[in-house]
C-alpha positions in Angstrom: 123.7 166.4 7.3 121.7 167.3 4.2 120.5 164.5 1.7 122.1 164.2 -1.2 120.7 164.6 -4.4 120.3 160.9 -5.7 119.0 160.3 -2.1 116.9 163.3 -2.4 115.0 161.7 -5.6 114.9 158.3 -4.3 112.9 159.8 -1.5 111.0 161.5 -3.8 110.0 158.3 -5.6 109.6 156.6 -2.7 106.9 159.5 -1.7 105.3 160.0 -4.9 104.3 155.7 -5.0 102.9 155.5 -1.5 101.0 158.5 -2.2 99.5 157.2 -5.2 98.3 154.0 -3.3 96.1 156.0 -1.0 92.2 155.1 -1.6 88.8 155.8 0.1 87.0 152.9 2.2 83.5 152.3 2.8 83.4 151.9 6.4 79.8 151.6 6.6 79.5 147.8 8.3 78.2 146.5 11.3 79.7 143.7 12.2 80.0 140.1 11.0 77.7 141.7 8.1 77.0 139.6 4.9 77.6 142.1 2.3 78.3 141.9 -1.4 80.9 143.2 -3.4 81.2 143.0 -7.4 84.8 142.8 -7.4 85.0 140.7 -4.1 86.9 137.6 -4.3 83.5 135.3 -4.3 82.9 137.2 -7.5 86.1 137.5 -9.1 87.7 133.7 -8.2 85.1 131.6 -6.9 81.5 132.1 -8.1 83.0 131.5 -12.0 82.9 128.0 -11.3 79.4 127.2 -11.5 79.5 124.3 -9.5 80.8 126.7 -6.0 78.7 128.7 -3.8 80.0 131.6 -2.3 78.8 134.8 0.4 81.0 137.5 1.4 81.3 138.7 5.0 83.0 141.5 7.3 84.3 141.0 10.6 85.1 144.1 13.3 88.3 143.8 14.9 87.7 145.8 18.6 90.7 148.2 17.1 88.1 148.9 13.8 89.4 147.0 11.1 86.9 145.3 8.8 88.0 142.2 7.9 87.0 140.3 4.9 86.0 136.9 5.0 84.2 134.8 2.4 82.4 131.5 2.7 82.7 129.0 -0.2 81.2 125.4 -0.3 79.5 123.0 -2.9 75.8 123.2 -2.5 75.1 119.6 -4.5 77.6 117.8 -1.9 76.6 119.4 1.3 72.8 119.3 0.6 71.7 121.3 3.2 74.0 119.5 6.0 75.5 121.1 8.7 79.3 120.6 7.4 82.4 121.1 9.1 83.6 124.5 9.2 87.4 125.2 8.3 89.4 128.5 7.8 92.3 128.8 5.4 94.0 131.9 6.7 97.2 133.4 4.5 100.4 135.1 5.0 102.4 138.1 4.5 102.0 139.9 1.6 99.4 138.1 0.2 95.6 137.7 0.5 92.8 135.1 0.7 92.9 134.8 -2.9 95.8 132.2 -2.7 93.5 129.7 -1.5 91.6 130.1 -5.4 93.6 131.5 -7.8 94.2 127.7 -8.7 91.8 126.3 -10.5 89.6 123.7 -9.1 91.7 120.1 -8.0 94.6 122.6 -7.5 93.5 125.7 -5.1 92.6 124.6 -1.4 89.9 126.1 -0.9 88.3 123.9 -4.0 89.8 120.9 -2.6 88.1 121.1 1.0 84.9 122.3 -0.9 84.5 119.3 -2.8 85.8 117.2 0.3 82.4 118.6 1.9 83.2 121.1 4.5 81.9 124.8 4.9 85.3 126.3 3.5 85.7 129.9 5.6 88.3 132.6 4.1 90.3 135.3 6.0 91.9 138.2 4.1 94.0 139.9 7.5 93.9 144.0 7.7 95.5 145.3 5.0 94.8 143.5 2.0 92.8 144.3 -0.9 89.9 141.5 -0.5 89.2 143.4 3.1 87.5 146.5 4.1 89.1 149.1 5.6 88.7 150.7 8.5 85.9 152.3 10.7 88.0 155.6 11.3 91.3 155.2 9.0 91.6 155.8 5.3 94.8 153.9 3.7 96.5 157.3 3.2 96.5 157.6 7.2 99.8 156.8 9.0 96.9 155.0 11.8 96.1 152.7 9.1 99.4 151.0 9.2 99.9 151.1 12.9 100.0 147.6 13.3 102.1 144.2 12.8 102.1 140.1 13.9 100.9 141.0 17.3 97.5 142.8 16.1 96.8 139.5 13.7 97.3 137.6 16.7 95.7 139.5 19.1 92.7 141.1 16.9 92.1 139.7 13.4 92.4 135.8 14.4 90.2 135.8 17.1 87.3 138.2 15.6 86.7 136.0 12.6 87.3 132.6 14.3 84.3 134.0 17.0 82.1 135.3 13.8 82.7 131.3 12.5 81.7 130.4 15.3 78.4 132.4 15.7 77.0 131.6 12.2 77.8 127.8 12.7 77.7 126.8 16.4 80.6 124.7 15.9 84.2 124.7 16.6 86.5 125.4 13.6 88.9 123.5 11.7 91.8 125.8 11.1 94.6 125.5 7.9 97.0 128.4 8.5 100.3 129.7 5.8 103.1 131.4 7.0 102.1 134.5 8.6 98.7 133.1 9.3 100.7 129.8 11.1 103.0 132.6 13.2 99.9 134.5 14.2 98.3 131.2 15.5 101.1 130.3 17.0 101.3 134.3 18.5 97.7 134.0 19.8 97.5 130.1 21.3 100.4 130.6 23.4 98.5 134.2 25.0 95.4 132.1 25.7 93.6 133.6 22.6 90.9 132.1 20.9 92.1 128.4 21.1 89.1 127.1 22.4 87.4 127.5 19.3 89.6 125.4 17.3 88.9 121.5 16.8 92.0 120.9 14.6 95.0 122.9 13.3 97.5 122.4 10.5 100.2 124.9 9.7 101.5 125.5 7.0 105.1 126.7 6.2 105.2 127.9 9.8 107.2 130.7 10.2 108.1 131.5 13.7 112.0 132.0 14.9 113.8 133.9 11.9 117.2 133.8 12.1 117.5 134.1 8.2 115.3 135.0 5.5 114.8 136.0 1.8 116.5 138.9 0.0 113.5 141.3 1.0 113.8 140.0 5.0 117.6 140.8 4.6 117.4 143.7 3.4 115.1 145.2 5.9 117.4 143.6 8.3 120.3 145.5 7.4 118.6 148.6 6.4 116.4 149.3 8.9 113.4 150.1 6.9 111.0 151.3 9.2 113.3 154.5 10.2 113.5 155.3 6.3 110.2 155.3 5.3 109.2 157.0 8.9 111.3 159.6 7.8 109.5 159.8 4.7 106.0 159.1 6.3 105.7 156.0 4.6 104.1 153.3 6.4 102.8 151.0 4.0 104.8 148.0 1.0 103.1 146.8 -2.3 104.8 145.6 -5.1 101.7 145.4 -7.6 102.2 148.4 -9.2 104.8 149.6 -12.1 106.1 152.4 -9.4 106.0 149.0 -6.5 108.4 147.4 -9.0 110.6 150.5 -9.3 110.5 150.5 -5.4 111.6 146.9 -4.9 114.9 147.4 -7.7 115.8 150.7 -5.7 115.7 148.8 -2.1 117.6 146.5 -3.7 120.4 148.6 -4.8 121.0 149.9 -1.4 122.2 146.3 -0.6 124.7 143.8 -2.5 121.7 141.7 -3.6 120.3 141.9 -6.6 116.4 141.0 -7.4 116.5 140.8 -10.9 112.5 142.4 -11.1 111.4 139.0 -9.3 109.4 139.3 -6.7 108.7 135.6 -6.5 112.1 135.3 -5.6 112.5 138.4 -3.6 109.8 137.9 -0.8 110.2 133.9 -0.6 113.1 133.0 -2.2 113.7 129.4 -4.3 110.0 128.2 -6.3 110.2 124.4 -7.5 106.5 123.7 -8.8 104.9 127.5 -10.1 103.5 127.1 -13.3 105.4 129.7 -15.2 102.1 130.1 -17.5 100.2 131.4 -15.1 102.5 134.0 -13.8 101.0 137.1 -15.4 97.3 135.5 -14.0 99.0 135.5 -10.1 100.7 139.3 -10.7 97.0 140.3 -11.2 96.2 139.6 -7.7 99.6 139.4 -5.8 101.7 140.7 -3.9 99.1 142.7 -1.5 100.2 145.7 0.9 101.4 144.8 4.0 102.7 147.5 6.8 106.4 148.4 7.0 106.0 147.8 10.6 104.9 144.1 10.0 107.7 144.0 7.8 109.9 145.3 10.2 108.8 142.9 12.7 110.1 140.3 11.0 113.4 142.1 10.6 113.6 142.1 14.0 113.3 139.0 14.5 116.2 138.5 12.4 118.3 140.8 13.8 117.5 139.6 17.9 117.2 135.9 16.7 113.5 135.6 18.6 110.3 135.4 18.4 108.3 138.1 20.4 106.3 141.1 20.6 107.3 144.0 18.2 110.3 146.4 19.7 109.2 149.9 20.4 112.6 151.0 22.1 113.2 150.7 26.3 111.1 153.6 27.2 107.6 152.9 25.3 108.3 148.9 25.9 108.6 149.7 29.6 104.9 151.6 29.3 103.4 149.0 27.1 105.4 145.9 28.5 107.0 146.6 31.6 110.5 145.9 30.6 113.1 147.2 28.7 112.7 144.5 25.7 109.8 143.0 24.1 108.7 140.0 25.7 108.8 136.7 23.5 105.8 134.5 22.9 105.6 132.0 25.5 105.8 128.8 23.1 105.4 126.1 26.4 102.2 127.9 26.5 100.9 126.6 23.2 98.3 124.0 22.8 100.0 121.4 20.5 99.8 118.8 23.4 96.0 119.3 24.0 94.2 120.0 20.1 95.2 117.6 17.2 98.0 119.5 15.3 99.7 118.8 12.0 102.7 120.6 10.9 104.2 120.6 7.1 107.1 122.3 6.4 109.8 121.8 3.8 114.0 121.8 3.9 113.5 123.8 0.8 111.5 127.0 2.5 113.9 129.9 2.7 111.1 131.6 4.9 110.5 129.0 7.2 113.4 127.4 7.4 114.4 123.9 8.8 116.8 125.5 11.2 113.9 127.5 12.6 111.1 124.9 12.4 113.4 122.6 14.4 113.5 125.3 17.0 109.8 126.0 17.2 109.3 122.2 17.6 111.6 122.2 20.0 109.7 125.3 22.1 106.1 124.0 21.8 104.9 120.7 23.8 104.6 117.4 22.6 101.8 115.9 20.9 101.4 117.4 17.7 102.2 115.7 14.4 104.8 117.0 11.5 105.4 116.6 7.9 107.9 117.2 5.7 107.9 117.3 2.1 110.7 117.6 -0.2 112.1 120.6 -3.3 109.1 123.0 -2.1 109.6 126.6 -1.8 107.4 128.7 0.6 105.2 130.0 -2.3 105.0 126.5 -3.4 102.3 126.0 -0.6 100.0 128.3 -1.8 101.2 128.6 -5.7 102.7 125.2 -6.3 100.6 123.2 -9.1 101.7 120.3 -7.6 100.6 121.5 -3.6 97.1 119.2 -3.8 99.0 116.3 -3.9 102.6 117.1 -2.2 101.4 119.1 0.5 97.1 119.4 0.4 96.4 115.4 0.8 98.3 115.3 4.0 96.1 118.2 5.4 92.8 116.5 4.5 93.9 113.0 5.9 95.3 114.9 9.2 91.6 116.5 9.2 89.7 113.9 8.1 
């Protein structure tokens, strides 16, 4: 059946503003190389505040993805000591940059600085404070081959072992959203686990059995066939044509966005200092593959939480079974390293329904939070997170 022409110009649109993200990469790192970057995120977010050091680094995943990682900490308070190293990892559709785009008392990664520890970074695959890719260019459908397992499985562990090798000492690990799921993805394979002292997730997103207008809507539409059709295989927002993209996703369903992408990718926002709004667009939302994204509709639509669906004949090659197997929770460590969960009634994303299932999957032993009227972006965004949601993590740590 032949497109029609309104569909045949959405396509086009759709086409023309995935193009137009395509970019070259310089792939030429070995890795865990320090390296410097003028618009890195040391430069642009951290190094301003003269009172914060701050070195950029690139991690090789074994599948060739260069992660970037940056190390921050306060060179009059540690002196020359051999400080606790901690790594704030983000989550979807976002970068390392959350952890600073809030000014110092606010942003976490200022608040652990100043608390004295060696204050680590992770920006996962995709996003903009990263590297590329040894082989890949963005505009290459192999670029965006990937989703919640290869965080688990490959971006995790490479920059919690290059942690490791600069500092000889087990990490201390703060983890968002997509950054909690992929810990909780990659403890309960066996991965990387015993290179962690002390966790404390964040907003943990695991089971999904609802979700924000933009998990809903992939849901229902099953995004990853459309855009595979189109030979699109990538989502950003930060863009006039990323805008246009959103409102026209949206009008394929009964939900309307309203141009708020806030709302769109994380639903309600109690504490987000509408001031600074224009400040955060600068730097958010960051691309993310439409087969992470359609992970997480998946999830939604088969109400687990498991390895991504490839359909019964290549799961059966890469699984041996018909369906994706889920991640074995029982298997995580929450009974054998100090763990601290916060999550709030108010988090669309990671919602209470779900976090009472993940508690109930994962062993005893671990401690929980809750914190009232916060949003997920709150976490990350919220002027109010050092004191509703940070000061828990630093007692829990301390």
């Amino acid at each position: 059946m032949g497109m029609s022409k309104k569909a045949s110009a959405c396509a086009a649109l759709l086409l023309c503003f995935f193009l137009q993200l395509s970019s070259s990469v310089n792939a030429r790192f070995a890795p865990s190389q320090e390296t410097q970057r003028a618009d890195g995120l040391c430069a642009s977010l951290v190094l301003p505040y003269r009172d914060y050091a701050c070195q950029e680094f690139v991690a090789q995943t074994s599948d060739g993805f260069l992660i970037g990682v940056q190390r921050m900490w306060r060179p009059d308070i540690l002196k020359g000591k051999n400080a606790q190293p901690v790594l704030l990892f983000h989550g979807i559709l976002t970068g390392g940059d959350v952890w600073v785009i809030n000014p110092p008392g606010e942003g976490l990664g200022f608040i652990m600085a100043d608390a004295g520890y060696d204050v680590w970074i992770t920006n996962y695959r995709s996003t903009e404070f990263s590297y590329g890719h040894l082989s890949y260019k963005p505009s290459d459908k192999g670029f965006w081959d990937w989703s919640l397992d290869d965080l688990a499985s490959e971006d995790l562990p490479s920059v919690l072992q290059m942690i490791y090798s600069k500092t000889g000492r087990k990490v201390y690990l703060v983890a968002y959203s997509e950054g909690a799921q992929s810990t909780l993805a990659a403890f309960s394979q066996g991965l990387c686990a015993e290179l962690v002292s002390k966790a404390v997730l964040m907003a943990p997103v695991s089971y999904l059995t609802s979700g924000p207008q933009l998990i809903y809507i992939a849901s229902t539409l099953r995004l990853q066939r459309i855009y595979e059709a189109l030979n699109i295989y990538q989502l950003n927002t930060r863009s006039p044509g990323g805008r246009a993209l959103v409102d026209l996703l949206c009008a394929k369903s009964s939900v309307k966005c309203y141009r708020d992408w806030f709302r769109l990718f994380s639903g309600f926002t109690c504490c987000i200092n509408s001031t600074r709004r224009a400040y955060i667009d600068e730097y958010e939302t960051q691309a993310t593959s439409v087969k992470n994204l359609d992970h997480y509709s998946q999830q939604v639509r088969l109400g687990t939480f498991g390895k991504y669906d490839y359909g019964e004949e290549e799961n059966m090659k890469r699984y041996k079974q018909k369906t994706p197997p889920d991640y074995d929770l029982s298997k995580f460590p929450s009974n054998q390293i100090p763990m601290l969960f916060i999550s709030s009634a108010n988090d669309s994303l990671a919602n209470i329904v779900d976090v009472e299932h993940l508690y109930r999957e994962i062993p005893p032993g671990f401690q929980r939070r809750a914190v009232e009227n916060f949003g997920h972006l709150d976490f990350v965004f919220g002027d109010t997170a050092n004191r509703v949601v940070y000061d828990y993590a630093l007692e829990f740590l301390a």
